[in-house]
C-alpha positions in Angstrom: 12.8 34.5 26.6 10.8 32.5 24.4 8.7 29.5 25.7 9.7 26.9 24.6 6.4 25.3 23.0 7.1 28.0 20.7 10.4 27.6 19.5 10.3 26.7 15.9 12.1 24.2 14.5 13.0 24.4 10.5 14.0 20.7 9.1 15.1 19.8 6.0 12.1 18.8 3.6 11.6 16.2 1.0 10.1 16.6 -2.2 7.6 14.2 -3.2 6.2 15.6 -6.0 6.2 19.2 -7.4 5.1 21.7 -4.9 4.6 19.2 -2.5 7.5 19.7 0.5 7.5 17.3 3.3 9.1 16.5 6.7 11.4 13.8 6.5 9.6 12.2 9.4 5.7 12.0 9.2 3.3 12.0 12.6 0.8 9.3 11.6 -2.7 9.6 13.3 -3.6 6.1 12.8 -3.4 5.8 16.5 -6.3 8.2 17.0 -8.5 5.3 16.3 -7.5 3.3 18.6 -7.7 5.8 21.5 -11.3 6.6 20.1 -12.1 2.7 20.4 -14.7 3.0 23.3 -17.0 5.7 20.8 -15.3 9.1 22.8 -13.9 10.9 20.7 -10.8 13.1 21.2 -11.4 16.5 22.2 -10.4 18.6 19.1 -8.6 21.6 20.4 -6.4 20.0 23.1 -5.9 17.0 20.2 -5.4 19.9 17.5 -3.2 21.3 20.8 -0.5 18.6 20.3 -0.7 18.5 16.7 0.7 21.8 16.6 3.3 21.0 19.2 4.3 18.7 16.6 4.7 20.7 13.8 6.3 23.6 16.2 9.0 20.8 16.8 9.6 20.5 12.7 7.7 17.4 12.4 4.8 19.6 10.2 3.1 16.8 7.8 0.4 14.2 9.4 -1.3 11.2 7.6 -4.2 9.9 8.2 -6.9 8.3 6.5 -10.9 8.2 6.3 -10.8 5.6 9.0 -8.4 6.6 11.4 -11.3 7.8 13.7 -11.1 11.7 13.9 -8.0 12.1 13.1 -9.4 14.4 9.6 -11.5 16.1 12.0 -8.7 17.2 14.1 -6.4 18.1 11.4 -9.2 20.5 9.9 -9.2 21.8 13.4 -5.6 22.8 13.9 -5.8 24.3 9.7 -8.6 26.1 10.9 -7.0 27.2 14.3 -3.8 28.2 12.7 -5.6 31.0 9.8 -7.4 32.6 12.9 -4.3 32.8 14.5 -5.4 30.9 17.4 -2.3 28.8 17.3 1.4 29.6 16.5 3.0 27.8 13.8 5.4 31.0 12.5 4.5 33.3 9.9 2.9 31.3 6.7 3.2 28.1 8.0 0.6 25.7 6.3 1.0 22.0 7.9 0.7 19.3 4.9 -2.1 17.1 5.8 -1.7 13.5 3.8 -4.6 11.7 3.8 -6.0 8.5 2.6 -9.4 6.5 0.8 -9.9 3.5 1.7 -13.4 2.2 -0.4 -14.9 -1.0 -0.2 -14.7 -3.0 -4.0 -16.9 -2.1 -6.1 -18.1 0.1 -9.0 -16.1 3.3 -8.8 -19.0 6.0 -10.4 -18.0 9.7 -10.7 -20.1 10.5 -8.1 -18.9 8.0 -6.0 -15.2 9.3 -6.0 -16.4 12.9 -6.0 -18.7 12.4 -2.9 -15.6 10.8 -1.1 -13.0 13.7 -2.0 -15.4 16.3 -0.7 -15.6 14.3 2.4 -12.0 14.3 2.6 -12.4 18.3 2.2 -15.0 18.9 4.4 -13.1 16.6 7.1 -10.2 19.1 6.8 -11.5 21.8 6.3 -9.5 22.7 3.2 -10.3 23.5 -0.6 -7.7 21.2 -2.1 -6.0 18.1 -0.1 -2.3 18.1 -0.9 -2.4 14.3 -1.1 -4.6 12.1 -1.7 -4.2 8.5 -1.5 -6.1 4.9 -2.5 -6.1 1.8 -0.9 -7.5 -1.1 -2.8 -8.6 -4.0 -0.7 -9.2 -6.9 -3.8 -7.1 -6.2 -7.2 -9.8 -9.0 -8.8 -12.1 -6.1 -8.6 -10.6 -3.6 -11.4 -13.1 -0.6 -10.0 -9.2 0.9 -8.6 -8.5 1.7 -11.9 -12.1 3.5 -12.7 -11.4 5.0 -9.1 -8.0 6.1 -10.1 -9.2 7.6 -13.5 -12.0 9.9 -11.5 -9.2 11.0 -8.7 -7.1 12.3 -11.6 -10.2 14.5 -13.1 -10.7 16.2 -10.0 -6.9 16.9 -9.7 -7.4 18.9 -12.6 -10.5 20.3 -11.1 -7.9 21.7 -8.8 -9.5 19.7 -5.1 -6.4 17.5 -4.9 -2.7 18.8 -5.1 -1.1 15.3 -5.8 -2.2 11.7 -5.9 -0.7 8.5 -4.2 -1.7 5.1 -3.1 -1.1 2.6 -0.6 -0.3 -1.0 -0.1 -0.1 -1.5 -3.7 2.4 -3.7 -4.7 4.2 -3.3 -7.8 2.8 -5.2 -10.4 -0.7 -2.9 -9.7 1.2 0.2 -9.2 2.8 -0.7 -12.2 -0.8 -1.3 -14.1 -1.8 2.3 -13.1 1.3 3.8 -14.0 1.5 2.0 -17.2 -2.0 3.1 -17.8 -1.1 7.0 -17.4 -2.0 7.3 -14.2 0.5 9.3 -12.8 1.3 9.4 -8.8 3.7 10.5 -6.8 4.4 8.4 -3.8 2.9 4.8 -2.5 2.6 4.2 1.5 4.2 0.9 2.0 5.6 -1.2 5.3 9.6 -1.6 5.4 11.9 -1.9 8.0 15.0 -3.8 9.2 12.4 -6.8 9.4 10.2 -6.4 6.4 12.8 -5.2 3.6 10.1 -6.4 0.7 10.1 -2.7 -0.5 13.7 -3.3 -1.3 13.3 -4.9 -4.3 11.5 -4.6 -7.3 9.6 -1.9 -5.7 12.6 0.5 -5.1 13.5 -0.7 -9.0 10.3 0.7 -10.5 9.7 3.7 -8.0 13.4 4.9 -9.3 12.3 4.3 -12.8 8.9 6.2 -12.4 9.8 9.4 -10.4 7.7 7.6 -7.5 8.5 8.3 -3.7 7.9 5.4 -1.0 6.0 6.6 2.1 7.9 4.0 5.0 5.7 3.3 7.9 6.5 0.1 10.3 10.1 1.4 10.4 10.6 -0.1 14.3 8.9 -3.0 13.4 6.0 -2.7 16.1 8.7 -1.9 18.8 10.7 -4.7 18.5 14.0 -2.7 17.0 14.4 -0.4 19.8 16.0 -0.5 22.7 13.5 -2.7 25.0 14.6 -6.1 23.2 18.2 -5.7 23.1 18.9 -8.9 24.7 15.9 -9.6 26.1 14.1 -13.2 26.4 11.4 -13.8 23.4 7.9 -12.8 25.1 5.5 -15.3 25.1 1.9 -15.1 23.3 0.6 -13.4 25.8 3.3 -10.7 26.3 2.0 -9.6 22.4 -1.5 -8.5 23.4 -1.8 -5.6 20.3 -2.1 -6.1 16.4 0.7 -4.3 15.8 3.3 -6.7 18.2 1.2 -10.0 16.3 1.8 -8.4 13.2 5.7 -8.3 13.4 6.0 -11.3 15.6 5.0 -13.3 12.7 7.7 -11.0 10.4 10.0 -12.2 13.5 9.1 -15.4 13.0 9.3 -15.5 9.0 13.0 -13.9 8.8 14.0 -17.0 10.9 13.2 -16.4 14.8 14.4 -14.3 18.1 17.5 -15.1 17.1 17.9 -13.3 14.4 16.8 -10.3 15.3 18.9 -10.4 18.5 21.6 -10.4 15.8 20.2 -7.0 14.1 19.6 -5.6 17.4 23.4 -6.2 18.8 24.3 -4.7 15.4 21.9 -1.5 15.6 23.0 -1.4 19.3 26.7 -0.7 18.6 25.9 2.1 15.9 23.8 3.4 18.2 26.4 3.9 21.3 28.6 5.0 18.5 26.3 8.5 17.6 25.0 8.6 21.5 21.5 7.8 19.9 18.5 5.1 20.4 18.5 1.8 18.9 15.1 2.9 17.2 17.2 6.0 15.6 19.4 3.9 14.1 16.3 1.6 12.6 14.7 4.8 11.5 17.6 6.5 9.8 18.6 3.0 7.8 14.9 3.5 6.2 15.2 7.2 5.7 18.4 6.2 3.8 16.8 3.9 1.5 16.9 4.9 -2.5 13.3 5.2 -2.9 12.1 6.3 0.2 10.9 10.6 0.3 9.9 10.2 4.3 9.6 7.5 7.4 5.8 7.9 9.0 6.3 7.3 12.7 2.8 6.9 14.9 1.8 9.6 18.0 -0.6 9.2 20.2 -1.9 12.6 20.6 -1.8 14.1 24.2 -0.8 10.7 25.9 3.0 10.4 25.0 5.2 11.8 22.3 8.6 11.2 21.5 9.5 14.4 19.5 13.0 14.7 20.9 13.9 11.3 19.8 12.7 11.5 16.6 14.9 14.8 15.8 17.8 12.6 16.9 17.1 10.6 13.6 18.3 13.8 11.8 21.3 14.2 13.7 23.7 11.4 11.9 24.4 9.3 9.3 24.9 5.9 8.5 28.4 5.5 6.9 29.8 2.4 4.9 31.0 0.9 8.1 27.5 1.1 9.5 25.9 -0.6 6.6 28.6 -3.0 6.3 27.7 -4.3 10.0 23.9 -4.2 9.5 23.8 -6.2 6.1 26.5 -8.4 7.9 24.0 -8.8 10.9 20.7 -9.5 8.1 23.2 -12.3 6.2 21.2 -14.9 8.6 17.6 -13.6 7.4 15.4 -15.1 5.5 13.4 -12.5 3.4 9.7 -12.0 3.9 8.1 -13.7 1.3 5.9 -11.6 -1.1 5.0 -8.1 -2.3 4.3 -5.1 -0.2 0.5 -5.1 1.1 0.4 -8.5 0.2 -1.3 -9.2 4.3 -3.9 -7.1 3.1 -5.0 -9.8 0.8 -3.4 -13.0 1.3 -4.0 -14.9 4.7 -2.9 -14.8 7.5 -4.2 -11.2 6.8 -2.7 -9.7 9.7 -2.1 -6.1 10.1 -0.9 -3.6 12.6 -4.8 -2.8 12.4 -6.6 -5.9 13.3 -7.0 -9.3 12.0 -8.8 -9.0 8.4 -9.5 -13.0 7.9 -13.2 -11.9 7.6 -12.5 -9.0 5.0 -12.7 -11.2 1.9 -16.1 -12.7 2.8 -17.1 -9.1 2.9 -16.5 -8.3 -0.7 -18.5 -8.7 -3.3 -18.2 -11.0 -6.1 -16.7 -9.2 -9.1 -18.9 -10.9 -12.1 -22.7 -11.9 -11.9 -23.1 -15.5 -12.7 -26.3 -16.8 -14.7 -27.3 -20.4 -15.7 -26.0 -21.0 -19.1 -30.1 -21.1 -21.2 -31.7 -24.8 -21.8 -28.4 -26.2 -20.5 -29.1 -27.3 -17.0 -26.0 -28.0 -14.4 -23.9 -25.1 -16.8 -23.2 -21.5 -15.0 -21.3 -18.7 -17.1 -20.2 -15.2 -16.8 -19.5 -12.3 -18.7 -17.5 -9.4 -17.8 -18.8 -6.5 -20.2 -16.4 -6.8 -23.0 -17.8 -5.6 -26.4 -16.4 -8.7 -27.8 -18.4 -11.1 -26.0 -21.6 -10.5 -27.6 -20.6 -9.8 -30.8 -18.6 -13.2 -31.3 -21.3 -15.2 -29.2 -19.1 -16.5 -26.3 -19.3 -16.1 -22.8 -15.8 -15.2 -19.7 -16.2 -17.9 -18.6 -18.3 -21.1 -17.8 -18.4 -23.9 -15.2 -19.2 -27.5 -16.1 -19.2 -29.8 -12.4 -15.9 -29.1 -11.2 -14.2 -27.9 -14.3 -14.4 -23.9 -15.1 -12.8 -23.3 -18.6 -12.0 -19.5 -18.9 -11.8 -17.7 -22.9 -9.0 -16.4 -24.0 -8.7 -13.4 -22.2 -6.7 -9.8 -22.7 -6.2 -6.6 -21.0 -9.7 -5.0 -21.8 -11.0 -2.9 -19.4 -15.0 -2.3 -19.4 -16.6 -2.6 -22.9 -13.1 -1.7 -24.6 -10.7 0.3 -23.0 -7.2 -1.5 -23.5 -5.3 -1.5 -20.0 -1.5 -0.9 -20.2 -1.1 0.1 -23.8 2.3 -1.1 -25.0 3.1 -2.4 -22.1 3.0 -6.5 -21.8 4.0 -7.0 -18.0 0.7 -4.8 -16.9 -1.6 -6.2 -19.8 -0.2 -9.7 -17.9 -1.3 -8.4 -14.8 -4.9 -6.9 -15.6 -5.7 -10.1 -17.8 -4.2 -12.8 -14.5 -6.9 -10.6 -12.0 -9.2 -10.8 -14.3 -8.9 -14.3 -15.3 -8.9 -15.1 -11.2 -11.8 -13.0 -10.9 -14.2 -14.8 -13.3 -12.7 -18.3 -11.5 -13.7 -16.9 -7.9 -17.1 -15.9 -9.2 -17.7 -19.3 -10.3 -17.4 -20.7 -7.0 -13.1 -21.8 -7.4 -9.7 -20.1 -6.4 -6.5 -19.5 -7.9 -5.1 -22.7 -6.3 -7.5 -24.7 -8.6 -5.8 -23.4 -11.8 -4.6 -26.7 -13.4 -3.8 -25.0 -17.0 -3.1 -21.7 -18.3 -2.4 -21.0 -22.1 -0.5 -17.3 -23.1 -0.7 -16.4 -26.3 2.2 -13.4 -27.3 2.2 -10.9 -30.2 6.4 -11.0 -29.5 8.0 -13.8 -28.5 10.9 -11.8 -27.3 8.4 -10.6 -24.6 8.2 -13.7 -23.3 10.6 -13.0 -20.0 8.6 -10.3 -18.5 4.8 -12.4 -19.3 6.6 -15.1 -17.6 7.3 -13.7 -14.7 4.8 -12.0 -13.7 2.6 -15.9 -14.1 5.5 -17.1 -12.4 4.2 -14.3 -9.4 0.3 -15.5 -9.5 1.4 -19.4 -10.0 4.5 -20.2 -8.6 3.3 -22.3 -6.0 0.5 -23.6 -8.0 2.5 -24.7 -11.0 -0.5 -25.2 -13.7 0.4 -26.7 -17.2 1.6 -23.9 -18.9 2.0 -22.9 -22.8 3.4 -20.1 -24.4 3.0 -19.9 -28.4 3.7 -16.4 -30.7 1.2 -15.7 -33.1 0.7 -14.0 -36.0 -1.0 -10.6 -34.6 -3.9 -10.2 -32.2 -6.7 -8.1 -32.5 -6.5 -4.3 -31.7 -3.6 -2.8 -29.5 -3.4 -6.1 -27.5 0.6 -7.7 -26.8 -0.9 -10.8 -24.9 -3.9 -13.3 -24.3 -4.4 -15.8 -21.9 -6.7 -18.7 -21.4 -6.6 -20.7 -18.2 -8.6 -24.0 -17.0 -9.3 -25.0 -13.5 -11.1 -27.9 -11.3 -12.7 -27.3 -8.4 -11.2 -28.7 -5.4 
């Protein structure tokens, strides 16, 4: 008889990009940090050890990232184990080991990205990672793009299979897309709770051959079985990021109530198939359009819940089903937003920690220099060819006024960004517009007039909304004019104004 830590069990893959087959359900390691909190770190071999029980169990492809403890470390570990033979996995089996970058803003050299990739090899243990993907912490800073560029020549190279990102939301996955930057998947939160991913991410992921990597799908543990009809805890019943981050999502969708609704609805389809409440959470995300896999979290050696997860396989949501569950979600309010938005707007609360101190942390995107015999006057430039040549500066601050130049979608001394498309160039020229504003000391807030200039007045919809997306709240004077032409491959060009406080 065969033990049974060694029965192998063959799921159904997903195919995020060509080559690249993956287990519906992923084991994310993001959990090893946390158990390394107090400096020890996990023993390889017995963490490597249930790793592999993993993977015996169907569940074959981990992510992690460069600062998920040793979680790289370990996953090199069980690759290495499993050439010598030292641990069975069945003939040819090759776990896929997802990974992640997560740099701090800033100029993105060649030797920068290359001396992070080889990290990322050395880590695992491997001569080429079969995905690789960025996290971005401040779009203001365009070094994601340079960072993006570099990853795709070492692709070629042949030391990364395929290329994703993560937390992006769509109008800067649509800038690298739009840009030629192709990727494969983006690693993004959705659930019952958070359905932002629903939207006009699934829309442009459909369009661009772009899988969604779902993680959050229980919503910190509050859609399983625990909180069917339980009381709302109190503050100090939430003692982990993770329960404060989706307490607040709790909150935002309209309160307990609400979610006992989605609960007794998930609760009745779960009787139904003799599975969990969490099954049934899990399998509406793995049913979303756009979505090539749900990552669910393991802590390695302490608990695992491998037998659940493979009920998630075993059924279907039918019409009925769905019926009842958008029935139950009629009474929620929608989390405001785009994906990864908590990663730079406040209250920046993750399932990782509380961020609030990130943005002090990075650094200013433009130098700032006293404008010459002109005392009280700062200004900026950004490295545009054009700024010399035709003797103006980005931008310049006078008191509490900053008056920003007509701007477009030129990236470093005269790449155009988005070429052809006017929604991106809209995007690259709003971040950099805010940019040069932050850098001289004011905020996005402070925006009191913005003027767009459009090669095609029928483009004006999609330039519209996406400044509709950066200033809704603000609501600055606004006007829109077609001209005659502009300059080089440029659709759009913006100016803005704004006082300080």
């Amino acid at each position: 008889m065969i033990p049974k830590r060694l029965v192998l069990v063959m799921l159904d893959k997903r195919m995020l990009g060509p080559g690249l087959e993956v287990s519906p359900i992923v084991t994310g390691l993001w959990q090893v940090a946390d158990m390394e909190r107090d400096g020890d770190l996990l023993e390889p071999d017995q963490a490597s050890d249930a790793m592999a029980d993993y993977a015996r169990a169907g569940f074959d492809t981990f992510d992690m990232a460069d600062h998920y403890g040793s979680a790289e470390l370990i996953a090199g570990r069980l690759l290495e184990r499993n050439r010598q033979g030292a641990v069975d996995l069945g003939a040819d089996a090759e776990p896929r080991m997802l990974t992640k970058w997560c740099p701090q803003p800033g100029i993105m050299t060649a030797e920068t990205v290359r001396a992070a990739v080889e990290e990322r090899l050395e880590r695992l243990g491997t001569e080429k990672i079969d995905l690789l993907q960025l996290h971005w912490w401040m779009y203001e800073h365009p070094g994601y793009i340079d960072a993006m560029k570099e990853l795709v020549k070492l692709q070629h190279e042949g030391l990364i299979a395929h290329l994703g990102v993560t937390n992006f939301n769509t109008d800067h996955l649509r800038v690298l897309v739009k840009h030629g930057l192709w990727l494969v998947s983006n690693q993004v939160c959705f659930s019952l709770l958070d359905r932002r991913a629903g939207g006009r991410m699934t829309d442009f992921c459909l369009d661009n051959s772009i899988k969604l990597l779902a993680y959050g799908a229980l919503g910190g543990g509050f859609l399983t079985d625990k909180w069917v009809g339980a009381p709302k805890p109190a503050p100090e019943e939430i003692g982990d990021w993770s329960k404060m981050k989706y307490a607040r999502f709790v909150n935002q969708i309209g309160g307990w109530g609400v979610l006992q609704s989605v609960l007794g609805a998930l609760k009745e389809i779960a009787d139904r198939y003799e599975v969990s409440v969490a099954n049934v959470a899990t399998r509406w995300v793995l049913e979303q359009q756009a979505v090539g896999a749900v990552i669910v979290g393991a802590r390695l050696g302490e608990r695992e819940h491998r037998e659940d997860n493979l009920r998630v396989l075993s059924f279907a949501l039918d019409n009925k089903d769905h019926s009842a569950i958008d029935q139950a979600l009629e009474g929620a309010q929608p989390i405001p937003g785009d994906c990864g938005d908590e990663y730079r707007r406040p209250p920046f609360l993750t399932a990782s920690g509380d961020l609030s101190d990130h943005p002090s942390m990075s650094p200013a995107v433009f130098e700032v220099a006293d404008v010459p015999d002109r005392p009280g006057r700062l200004m900026i430039d950004t490295g545009s060819e054009f700024e010399p040549i035709a003797g103006y500066c980005r931008a310049m601050r006078i008191g509490d006024r900053i008056l920003v130049s007509g701007t477009t979608a030129t990236h470093g001394e005269g790449e155009v960004v988005c070429m052809g498309d006017v929604a991106g160039q809209t995007v690259y020229i709003l971040d950099k517009i805010v940019a040069a504003i932050v850098s001289l000391g004011g905020s996005l807030e402070d925006v009191v007039r913005t003027r767009i200039y459009l090669k095609d007045a029928g483009q004006w919809e999609p330039v519209s909304r996406v400044h509709g997306r950066y200033f809704g709240k603000v609501r600055p004077a606004n006007t829109l004019v077609e001209i005659s032409d502009l300059v080089g491959d440029y659709l759009v060009e913006i100016e803005a104004e704004a006082i300080v406080g």
